[in-house]
C-alpha atoms as an extended CHARMM CRD file, in Angstrom:
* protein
*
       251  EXT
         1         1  UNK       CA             23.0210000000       -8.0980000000       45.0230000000  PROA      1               0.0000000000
         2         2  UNK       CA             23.1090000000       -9.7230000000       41.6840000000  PROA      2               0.0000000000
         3         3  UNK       CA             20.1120000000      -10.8320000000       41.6910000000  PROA      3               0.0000000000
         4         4  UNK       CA             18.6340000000       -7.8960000000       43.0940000000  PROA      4               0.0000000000
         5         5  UNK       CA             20.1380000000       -6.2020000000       40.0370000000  PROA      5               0.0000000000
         6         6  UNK       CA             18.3240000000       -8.9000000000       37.9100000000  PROA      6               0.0000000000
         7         7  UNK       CA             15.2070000000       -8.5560000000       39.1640000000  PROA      7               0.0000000000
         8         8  UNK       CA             15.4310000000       -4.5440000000       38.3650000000  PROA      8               0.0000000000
         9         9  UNK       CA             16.5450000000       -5.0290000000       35.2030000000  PROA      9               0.0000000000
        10        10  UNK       CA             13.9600000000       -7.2850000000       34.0490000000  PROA      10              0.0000000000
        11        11  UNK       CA             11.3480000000       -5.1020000000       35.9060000000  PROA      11              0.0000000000
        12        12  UNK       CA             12.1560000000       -1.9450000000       33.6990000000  PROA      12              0.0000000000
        13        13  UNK       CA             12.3310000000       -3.8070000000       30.6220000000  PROA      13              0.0000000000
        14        14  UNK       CA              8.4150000000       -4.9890000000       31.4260000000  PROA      14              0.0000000000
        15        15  UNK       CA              7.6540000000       -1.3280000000       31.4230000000  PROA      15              0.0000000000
        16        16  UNK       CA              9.1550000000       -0.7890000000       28.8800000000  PROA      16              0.0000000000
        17        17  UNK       CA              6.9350000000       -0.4650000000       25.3800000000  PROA      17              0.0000000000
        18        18  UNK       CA              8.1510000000       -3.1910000000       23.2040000000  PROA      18              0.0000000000
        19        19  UNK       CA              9.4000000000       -1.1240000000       19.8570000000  PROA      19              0.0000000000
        20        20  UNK       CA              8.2390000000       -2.5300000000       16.4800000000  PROA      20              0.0000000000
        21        21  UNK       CA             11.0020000000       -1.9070000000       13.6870000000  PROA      21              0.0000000000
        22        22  UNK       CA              8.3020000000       -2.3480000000       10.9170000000  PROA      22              0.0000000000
        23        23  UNK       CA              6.6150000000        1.0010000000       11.8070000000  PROA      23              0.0000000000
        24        24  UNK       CA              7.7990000000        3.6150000000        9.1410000000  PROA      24              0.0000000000
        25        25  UNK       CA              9.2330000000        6.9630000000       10.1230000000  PROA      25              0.0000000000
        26        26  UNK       CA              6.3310000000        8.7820000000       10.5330000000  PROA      26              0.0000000000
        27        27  UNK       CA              5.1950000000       10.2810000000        7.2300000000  PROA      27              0.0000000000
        28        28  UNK       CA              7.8950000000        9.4740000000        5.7510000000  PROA      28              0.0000000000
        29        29  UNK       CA              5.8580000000        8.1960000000        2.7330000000  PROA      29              0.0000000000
        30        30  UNK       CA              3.8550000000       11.0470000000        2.0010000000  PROA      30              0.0000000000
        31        31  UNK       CA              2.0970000000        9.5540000000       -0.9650000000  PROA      31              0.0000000000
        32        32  UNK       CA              0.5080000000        6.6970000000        1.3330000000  PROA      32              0.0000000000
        33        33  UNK       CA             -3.1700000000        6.8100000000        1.6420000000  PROA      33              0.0000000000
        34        34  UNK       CA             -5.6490000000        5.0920000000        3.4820000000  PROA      34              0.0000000000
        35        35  UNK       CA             -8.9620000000        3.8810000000        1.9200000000  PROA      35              0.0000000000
        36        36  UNK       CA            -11.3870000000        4.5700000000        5.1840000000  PROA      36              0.0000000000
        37        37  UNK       CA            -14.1790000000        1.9440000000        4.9560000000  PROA      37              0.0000000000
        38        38  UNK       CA            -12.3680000000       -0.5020000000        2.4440000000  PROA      38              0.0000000000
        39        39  UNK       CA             -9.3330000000       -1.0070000000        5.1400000000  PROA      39              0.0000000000
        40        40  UNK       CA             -7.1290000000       -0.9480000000        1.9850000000  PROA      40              0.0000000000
        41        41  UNK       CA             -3.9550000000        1.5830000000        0.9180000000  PROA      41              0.0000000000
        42        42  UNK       CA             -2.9750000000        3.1160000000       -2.2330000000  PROA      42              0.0000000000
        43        43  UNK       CA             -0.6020000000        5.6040000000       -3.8220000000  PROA      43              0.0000000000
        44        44  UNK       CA             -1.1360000000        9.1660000000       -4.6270000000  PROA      44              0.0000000000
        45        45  UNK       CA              0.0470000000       10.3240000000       -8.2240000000  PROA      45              0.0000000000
        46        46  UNK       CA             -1.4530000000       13.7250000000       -8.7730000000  PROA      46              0.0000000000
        47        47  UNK       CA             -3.3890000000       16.1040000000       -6.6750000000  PROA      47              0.0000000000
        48        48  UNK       CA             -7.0410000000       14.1200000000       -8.1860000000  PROA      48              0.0000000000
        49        49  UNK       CA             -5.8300000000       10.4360000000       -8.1910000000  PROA      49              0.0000000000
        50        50  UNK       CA             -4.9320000000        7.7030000000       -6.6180000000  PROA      50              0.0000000000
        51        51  UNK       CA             -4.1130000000        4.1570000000       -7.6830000000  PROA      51              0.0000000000
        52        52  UNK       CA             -4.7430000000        0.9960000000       -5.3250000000  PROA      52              0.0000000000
        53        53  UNK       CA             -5.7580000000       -3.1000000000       -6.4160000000  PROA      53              0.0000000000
        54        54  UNK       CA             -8.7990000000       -4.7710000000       -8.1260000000  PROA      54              0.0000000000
        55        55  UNK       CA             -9.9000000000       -5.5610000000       -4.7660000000  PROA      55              0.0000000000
        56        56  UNK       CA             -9.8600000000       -2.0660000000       -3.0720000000  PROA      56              0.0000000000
        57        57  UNK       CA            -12.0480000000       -0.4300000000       -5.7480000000  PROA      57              0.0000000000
        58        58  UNK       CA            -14.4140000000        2.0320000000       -3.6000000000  PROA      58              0.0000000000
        59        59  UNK       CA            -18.0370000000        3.3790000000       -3.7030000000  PROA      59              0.0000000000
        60        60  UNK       CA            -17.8020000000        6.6230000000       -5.1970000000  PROA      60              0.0000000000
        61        61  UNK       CA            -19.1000000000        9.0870000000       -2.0500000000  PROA      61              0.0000000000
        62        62  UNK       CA            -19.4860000000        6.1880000000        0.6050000000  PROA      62              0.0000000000
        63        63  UNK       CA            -15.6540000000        5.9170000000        0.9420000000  PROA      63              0.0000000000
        64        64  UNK       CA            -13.0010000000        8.7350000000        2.2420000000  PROA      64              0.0000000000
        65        65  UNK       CA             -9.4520000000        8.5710000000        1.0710000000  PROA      65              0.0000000000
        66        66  UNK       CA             -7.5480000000        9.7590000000        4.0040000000  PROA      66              0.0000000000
        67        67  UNK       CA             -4.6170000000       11.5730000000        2.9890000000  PROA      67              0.0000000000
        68        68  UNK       CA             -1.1000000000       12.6840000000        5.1560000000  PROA      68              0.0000000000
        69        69  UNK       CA             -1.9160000000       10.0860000000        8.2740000000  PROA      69              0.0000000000
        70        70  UNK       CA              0.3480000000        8.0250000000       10.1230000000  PROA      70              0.0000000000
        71        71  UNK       CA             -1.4990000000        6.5050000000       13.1890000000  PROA      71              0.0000000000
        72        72  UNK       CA             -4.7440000000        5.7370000000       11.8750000000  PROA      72              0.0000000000
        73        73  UNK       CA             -5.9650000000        5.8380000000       15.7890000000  PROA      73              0.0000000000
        74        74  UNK       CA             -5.0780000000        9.2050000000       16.7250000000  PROA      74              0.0000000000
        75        75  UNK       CA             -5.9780000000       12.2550000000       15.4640000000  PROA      75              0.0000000000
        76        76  UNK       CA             -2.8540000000       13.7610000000       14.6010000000  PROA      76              0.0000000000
        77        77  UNK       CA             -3.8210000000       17.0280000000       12.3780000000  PROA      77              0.0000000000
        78        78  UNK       CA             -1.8010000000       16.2350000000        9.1650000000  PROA      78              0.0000000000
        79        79  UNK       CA             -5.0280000000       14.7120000000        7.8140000000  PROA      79              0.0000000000
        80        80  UNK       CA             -7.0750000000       15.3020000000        4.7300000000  PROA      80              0.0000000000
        81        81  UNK       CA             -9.6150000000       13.2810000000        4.4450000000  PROA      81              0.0000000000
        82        82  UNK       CA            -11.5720000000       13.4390000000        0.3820000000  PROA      82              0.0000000000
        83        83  UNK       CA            -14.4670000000       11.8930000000       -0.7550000000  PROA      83              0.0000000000
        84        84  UNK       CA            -13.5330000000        9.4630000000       -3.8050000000  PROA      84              0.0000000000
        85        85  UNK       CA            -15.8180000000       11.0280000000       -6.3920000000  PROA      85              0.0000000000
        86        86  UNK       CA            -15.4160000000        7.8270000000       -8.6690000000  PROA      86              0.0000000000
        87        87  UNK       CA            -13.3560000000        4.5270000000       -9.5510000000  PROA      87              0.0000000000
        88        88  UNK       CA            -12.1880000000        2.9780000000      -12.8600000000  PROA      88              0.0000000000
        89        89  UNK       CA            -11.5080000000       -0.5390000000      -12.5300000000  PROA      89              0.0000000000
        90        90  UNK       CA             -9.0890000000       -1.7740000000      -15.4370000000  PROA      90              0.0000000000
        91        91  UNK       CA            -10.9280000000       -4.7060000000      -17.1470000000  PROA      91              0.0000000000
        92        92  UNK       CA            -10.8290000000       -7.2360000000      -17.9500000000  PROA      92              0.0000000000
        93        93  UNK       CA            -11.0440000000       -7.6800000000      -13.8860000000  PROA      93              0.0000000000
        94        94  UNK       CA             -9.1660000000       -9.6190000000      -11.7320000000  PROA      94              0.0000000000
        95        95  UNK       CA             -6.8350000000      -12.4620000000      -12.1170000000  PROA      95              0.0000000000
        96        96  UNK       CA             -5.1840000000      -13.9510000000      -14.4200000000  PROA      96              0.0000000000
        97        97  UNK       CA             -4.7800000000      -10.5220000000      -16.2380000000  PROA      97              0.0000000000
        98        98  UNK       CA             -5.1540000000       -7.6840000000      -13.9280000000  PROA      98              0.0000000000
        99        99  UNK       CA             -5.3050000000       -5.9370000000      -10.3170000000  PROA      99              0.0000000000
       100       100  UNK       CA             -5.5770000000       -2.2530000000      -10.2610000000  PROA      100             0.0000000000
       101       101  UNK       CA             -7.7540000000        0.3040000000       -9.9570000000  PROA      101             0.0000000000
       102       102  UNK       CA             -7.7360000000        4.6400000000      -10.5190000000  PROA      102             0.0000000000
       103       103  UNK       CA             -9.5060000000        6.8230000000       -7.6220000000  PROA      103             0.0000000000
       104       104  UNK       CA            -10.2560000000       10.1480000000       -8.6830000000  PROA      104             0.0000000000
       105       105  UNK       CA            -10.7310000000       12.4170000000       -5.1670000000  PROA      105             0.0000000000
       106       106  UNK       CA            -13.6390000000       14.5750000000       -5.3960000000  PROA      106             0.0000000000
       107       107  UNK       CA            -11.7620000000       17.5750000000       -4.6890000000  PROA      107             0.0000000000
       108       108  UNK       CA             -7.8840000000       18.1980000000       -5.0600000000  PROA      108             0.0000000000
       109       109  UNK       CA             -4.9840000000       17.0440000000       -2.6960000000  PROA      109             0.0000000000
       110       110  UNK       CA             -3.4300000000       19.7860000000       -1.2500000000  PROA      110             0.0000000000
       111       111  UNK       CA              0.5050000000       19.1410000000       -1.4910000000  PROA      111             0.0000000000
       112       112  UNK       CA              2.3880000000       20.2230000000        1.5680000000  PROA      112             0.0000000000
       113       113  UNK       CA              5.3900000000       18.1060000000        3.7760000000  PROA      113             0.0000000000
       114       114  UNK       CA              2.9080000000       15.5030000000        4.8970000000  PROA      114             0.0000000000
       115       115  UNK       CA              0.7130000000       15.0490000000        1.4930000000  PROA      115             0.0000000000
       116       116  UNK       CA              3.1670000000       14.4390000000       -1.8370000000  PROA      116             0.0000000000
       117       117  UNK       CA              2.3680000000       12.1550000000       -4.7010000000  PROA      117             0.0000000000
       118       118  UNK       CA              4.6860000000        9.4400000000       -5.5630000000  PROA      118             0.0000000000
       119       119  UNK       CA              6.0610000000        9.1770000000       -9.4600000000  PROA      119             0.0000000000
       120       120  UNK       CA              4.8880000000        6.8920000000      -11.9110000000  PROA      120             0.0000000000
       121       121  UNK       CA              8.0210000000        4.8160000000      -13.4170000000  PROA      121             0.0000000000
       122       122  UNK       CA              9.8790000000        5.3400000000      -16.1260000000  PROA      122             0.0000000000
       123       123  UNK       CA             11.5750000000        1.7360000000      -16.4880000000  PROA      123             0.0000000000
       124       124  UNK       CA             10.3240000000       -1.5710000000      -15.0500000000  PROA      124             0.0000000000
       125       125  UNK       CA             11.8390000000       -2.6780000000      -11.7080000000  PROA      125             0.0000000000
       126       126  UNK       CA             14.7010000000       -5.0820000000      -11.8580000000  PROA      126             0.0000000000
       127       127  UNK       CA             15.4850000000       -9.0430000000      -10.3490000000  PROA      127             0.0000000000
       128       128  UNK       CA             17.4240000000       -8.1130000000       -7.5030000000  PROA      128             0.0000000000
       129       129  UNK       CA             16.3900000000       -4.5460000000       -6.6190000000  PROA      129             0.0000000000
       130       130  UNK       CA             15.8660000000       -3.4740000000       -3.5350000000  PROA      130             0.0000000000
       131       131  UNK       CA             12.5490000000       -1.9790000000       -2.9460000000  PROA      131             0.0000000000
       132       132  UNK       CA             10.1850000000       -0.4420000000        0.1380000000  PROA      132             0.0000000000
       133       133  UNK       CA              6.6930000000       -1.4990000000        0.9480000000  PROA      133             0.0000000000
       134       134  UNK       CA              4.3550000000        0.4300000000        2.9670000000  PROA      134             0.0000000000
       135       135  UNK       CA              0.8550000000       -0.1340000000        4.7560000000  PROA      135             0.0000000000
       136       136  UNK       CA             -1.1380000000       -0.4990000000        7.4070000000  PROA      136             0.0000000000
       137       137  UNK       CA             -1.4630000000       -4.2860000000        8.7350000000  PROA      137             0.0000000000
       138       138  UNK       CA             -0.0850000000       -6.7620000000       10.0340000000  PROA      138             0.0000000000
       139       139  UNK       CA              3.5230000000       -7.4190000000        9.3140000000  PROA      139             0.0000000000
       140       140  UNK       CA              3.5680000000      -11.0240000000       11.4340000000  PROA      140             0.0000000000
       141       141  UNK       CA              2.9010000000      -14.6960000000        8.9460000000  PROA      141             0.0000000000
       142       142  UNK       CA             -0.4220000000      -16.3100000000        9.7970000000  PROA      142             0.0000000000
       143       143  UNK       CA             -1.9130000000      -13.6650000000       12.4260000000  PROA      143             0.0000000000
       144       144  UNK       CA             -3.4290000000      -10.6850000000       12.3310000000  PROA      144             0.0000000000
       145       145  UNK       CA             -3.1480000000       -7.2360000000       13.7990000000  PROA      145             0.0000000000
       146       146  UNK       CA             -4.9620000000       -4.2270000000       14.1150000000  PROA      146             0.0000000000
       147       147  UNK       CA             -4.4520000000       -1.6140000000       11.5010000000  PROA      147             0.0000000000
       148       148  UNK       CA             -3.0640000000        1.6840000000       13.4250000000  PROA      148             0.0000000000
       149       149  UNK       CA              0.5890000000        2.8580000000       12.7480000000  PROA      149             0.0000000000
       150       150  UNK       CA              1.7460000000        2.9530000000        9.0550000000  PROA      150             0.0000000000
       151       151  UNK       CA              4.6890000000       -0.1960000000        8.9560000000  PROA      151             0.0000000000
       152       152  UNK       CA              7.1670000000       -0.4360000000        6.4580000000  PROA      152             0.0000000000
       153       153  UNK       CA              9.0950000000       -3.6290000000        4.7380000000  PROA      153             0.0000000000
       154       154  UNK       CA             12.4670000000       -3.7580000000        3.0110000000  PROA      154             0.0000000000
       155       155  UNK       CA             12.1160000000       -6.7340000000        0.2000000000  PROA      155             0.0000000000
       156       156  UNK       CA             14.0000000000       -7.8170000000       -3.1600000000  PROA      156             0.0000000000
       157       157  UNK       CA             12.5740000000       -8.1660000000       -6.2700000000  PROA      157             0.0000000000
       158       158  UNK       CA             12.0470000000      -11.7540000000       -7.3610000000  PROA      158             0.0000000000
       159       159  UNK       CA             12.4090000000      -13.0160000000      -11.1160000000  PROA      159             0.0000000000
       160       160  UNK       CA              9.3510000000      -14.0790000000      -12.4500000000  PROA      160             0.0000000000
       161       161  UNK       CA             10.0980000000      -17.9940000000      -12.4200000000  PROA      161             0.0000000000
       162       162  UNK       CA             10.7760000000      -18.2380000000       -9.0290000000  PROA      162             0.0000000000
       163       163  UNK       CA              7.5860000000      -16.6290000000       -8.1290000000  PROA      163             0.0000000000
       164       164  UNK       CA              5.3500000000      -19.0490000000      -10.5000000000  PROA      164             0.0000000000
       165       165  UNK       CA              6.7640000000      -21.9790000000       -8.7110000000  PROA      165             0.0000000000
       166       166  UNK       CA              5.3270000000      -20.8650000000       -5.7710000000  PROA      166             0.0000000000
       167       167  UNK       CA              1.9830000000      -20.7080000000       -7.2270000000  PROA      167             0.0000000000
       168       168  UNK       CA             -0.6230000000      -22.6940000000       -5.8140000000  PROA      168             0.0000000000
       169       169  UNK       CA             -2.9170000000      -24.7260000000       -8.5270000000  PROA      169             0.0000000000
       170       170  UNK       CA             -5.6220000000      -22.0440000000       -9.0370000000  PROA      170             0.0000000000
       171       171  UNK       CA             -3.8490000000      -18.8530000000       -9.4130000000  PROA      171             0.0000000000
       172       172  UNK       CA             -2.2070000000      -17.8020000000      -12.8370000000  PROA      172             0.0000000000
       173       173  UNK       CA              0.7850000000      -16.0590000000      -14.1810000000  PROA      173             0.0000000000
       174       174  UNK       CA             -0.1100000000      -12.5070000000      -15.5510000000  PROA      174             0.0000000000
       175       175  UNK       CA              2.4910000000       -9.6180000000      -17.5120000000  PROA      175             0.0000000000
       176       176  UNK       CA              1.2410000000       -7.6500000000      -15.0870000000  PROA      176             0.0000000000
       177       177  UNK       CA              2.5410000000       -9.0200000000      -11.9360000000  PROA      177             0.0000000000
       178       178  UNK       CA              5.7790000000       -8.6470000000      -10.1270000000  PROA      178             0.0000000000
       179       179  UNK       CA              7.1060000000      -10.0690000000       -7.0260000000  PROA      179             0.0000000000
       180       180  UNK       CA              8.9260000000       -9.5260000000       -4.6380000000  PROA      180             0.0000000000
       181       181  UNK       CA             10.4710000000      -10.8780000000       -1.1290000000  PROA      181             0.0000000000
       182       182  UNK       CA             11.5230000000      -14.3910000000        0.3080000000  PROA      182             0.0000000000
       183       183  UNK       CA             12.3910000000      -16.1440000000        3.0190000000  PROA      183             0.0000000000
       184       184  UNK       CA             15.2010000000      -14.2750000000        4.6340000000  PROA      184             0.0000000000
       185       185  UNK       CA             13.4200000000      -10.9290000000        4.3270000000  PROA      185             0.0000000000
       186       186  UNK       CA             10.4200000000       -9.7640000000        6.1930000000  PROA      186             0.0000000000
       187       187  UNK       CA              7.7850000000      -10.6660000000        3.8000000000  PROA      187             0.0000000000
       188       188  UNK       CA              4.5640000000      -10.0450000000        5.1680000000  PROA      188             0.0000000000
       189       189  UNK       CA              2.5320000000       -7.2900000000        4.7600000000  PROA      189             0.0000000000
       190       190  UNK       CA             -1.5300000000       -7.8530000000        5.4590000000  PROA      190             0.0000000000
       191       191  UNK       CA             -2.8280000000       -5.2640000000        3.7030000000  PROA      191             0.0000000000
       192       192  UNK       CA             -4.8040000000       -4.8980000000        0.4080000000  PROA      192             0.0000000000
       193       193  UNK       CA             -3.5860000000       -2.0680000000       -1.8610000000  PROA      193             0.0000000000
       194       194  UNK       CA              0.0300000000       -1.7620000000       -0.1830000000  PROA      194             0.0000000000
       195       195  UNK       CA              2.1610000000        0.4750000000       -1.8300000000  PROA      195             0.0000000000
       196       196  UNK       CA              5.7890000000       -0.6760000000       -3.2200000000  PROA      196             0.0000000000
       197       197  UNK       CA              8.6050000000        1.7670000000       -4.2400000000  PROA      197             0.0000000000
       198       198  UNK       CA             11.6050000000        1.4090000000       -6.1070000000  PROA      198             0.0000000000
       199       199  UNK       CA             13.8040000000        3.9740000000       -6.3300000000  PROA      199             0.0000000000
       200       200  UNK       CA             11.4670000000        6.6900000000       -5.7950000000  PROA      200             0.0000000000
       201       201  UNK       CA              9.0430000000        5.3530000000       -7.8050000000  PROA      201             0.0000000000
       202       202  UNK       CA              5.8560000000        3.5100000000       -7.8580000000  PROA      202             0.0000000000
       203       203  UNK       CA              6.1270000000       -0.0090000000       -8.8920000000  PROA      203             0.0000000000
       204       204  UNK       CA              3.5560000000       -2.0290000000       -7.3240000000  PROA      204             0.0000000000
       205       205  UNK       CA              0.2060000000       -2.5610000000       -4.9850000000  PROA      205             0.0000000000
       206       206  UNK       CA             -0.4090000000       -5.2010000000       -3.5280000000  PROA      206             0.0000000000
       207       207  UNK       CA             -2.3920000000       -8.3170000000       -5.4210000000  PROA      207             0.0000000000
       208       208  UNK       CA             -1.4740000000      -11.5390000000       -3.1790000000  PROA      208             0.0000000000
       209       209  UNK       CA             -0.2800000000      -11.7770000000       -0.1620000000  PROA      209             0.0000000000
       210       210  UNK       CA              1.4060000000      -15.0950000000       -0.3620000000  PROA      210             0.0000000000
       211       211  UNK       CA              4.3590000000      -13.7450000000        1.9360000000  PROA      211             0.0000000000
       212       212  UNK       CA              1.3500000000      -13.8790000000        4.8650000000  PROA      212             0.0000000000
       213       213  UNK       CA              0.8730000000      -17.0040000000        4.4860000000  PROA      213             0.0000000000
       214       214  UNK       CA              4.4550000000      -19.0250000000        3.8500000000  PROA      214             0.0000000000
       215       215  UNK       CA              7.1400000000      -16.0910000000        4.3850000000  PROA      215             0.0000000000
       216       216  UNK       CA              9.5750000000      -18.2620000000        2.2000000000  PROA      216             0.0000000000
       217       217  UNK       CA              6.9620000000      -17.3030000000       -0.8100000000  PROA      217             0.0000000000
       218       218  UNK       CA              6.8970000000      -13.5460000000       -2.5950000000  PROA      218             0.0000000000
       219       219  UNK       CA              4.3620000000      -11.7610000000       -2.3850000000  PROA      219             0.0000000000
       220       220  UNK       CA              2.5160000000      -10.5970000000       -5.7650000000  PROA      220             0.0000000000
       221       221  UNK       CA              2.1760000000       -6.6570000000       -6.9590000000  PROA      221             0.0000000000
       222       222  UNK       CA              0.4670000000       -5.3270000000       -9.9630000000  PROA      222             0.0000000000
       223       223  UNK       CA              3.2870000000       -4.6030000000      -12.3330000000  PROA      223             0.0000000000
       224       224  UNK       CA              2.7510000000       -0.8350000000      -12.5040000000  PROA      224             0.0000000000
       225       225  UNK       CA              5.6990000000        0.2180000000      -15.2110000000  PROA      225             0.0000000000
       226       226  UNK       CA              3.2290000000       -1.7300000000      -17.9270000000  PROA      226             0.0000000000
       227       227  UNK       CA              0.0030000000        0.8500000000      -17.2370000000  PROA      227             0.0000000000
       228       228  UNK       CA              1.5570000000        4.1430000000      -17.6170000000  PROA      228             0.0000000000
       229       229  UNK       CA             -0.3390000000        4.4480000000      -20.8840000000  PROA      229             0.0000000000
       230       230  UNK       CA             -3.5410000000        3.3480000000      -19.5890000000  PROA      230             0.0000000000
       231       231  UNK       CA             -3.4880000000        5.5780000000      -16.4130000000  PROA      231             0.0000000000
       232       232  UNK       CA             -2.5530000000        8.4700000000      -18.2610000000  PROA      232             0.0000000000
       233       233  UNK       CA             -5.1500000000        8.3670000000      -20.7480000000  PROA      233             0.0000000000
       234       234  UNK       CA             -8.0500000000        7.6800000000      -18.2600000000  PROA      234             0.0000000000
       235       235  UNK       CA             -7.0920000000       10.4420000000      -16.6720000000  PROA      235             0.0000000000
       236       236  UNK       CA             -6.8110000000       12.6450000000      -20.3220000000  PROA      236             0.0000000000
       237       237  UNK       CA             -9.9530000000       11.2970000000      -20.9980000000  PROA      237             0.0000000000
       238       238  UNK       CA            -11.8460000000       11.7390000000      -17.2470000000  PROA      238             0.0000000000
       239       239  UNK       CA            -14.7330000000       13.8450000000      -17.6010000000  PROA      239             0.0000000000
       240       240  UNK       CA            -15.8140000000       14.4460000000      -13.7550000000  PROA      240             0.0000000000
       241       241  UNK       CA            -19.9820000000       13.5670000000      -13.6420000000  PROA      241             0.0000000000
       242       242  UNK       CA            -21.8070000000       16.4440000000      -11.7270000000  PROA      242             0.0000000000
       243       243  UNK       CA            -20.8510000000       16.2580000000       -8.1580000000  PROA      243             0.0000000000
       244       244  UNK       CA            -23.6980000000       15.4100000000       -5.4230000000  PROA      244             0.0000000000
       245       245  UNK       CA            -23.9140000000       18.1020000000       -2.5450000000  PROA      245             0.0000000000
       246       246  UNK       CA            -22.4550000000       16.1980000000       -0.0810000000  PROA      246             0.0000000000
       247       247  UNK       CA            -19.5410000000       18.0260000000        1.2390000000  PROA      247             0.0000000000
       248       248  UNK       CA            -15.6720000000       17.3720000000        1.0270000000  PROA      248             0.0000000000
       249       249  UNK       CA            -14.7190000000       15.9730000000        4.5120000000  PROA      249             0.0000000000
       250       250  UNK       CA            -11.2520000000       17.9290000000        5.4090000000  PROA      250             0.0000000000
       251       251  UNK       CA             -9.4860000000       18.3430000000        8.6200000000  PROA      251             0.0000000000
């Protein structure tokens, strides 16, 4: 009888769907958007913009920024999906001084439960603080995963010293990184652009994913408390070119 009661056990828990505690509550990060044809993420922070890395910067009217999605395989009508009308790449590009990058949508957001922009911050975030990472990816060290349901990391914020050591020979410190993660914290999130959030606010994307590689190591965000200035006069200063007739692509 025991046995019997074994072998049913273990045959319901085969059919049962194994349940993945990295996938976020669905849109439960309203400000998380996908970069269709890059395969990257990046924060909304008005209804025309959206900041993601250096290394997600998109082709103005070959890329759609898809808006209020969750499972990036099913259709799930919460979806807008924009044309990015243009990108400004902060220069000088790349590392060691900078990773980030301002979408402007070629038409507006429009804000409702599942499409919200996140706040830029008002203080830098702290050694110690507790902050939320979101993207689509794979969460695993060393393998890869298709990119479908939106997963979500809980990770610390790492003082700058312990990061550097974990440098490897060719990559530089920069002001305008943070980090953020280690060993006994999931630390892995394989996806270029992912968004991190401190306290309700927007402190990072994603510039190196060392955690993907040696979980024990943080992984690297752009620093986004230093570029408040610089975001908020490219956008004063945006002056939209005149748009091609392609149409906006919203469902």
């Amino acid at each position: 009888m025991n046995l019997l009661l074994l072998l049913v056990a273990l045959g319901l828990a085969g059919a049962s769907p194994v349940v993945d505690h990295k996938v976020c509550q669905p849109h439960s990060r309203p400000w998380q958007v996908y970069l269709q044809g890059k395969g990257c993420s990046g924060a909304l922070i008005d209804e025309w913009w959206i900041v993601t890395s250096f290394d997600c910067a998109p082709k103005p009217y070959d890329t759609i920024a898809v808006l209020g999605d969750h499972d990036l395989t099913v259709h799930e009508g919460t979806e807008q999906r924009i044309y990015v009308a243009d990108a400004i790449v902060h220069s000088p590009y790349r590392s060691p001084f900078h990773s980030l990058t301002l979408v402007r949508l070629a038409t507006p957001a429009s804000f409702n439960k599942y499409v919200q922009p996140i706040p830029l911050p008002s203080r830098c975030p702290l050694t110690g603080e507790t902050c939320y990472v979101s993207g689509w990816g794979s969460t695993i060290p060393n393998q890869y995963e298709p990119q479908q349901q939106l997963k979500c990391l809980t990770v610390p914020v790492v003082d700058d010293q312990t990061c550097v050591n974990t440098f490897p020979e060719y990559l530089y410190w920069s002001h305008g990184m943070v980090c953020a993660g280690r060993a006994n914290t999931d630390n892995c999130m394989r996806n270029r652009g992912s968004v991190m959030v401190c306290n309700g606010q927007l402190q990072g994307v994603q510039w190196f994913a060392h955690g993907c590689k040696n979980p024990a190591n943080p992984t690297v965000y752009t620093k986004m408390c230093i570029y408040n200035k610089w975001i908020n006069d490219v956008r004063d200063r945006y002056i939209p070119e005149t748009l091609p007739t392609t149409p906006e692509m919203r469902t």
